[in-house]
C-alpha positions in Angstrom: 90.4 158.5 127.8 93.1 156.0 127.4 92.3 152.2 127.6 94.9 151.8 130.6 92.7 154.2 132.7 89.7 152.1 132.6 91.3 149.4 134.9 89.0 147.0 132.9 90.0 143.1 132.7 89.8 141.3 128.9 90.1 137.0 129.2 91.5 135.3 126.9 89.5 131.9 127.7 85.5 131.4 126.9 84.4 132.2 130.3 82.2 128.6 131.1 78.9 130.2 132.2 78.1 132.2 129.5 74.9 132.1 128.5 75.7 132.4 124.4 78.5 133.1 122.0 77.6 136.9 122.1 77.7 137.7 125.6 80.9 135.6 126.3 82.0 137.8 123.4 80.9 140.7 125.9 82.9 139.1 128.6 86.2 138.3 127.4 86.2 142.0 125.9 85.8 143.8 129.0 82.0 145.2 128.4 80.4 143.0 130.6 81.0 141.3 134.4 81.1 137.8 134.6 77.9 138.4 137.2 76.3 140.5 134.2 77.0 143.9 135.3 78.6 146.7 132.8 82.2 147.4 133.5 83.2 151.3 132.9 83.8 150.3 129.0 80.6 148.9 128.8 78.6 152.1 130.5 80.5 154.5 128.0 79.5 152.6 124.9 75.6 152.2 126.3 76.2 156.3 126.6 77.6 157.0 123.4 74.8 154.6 121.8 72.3 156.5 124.0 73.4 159.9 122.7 73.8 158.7 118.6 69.8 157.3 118.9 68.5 160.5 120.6 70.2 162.9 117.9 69.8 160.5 115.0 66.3 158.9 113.2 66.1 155.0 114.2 66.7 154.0 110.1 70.0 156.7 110.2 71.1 154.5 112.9 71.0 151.3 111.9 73.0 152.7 108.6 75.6 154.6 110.8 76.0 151.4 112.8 75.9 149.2 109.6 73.3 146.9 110.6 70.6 145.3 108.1 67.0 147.0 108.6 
């Protein structure tokens, strides 16, 4: 799937009504609506994180992701 095909819109302003640093993060990178729905980016990476926790132990996935435990 090429980025062009998911039609998705990136901003390169802070949008004003986001509610922290992280989801206007979310926002300007296409994830998430500004009304806080996903966008099709956003429902393919909640899959693909869906697929790596069912096939993977929780501690595997928090190294595979490289976050702290």
């Amino acid at each position: 799937m090429r980025y062009s095909d998911l039609n998705i819109e990136t901003y390169r302003n802070v949008p004003a009504r986001a509610r922290s640093e992280g989801a206007a993060l979310l926002i300007r990178a296409g994830y998430v609506r500004h009304e806080g729905g996903l966008t099709a980016l956003g429902q393919r990476a909640v899959a693909r994180l869906e697929a790596v926790t069912q096939t993977h132990p929780a501690s595997e996935v928090f190294k595979l992701l490289k976050l702290p435990v």
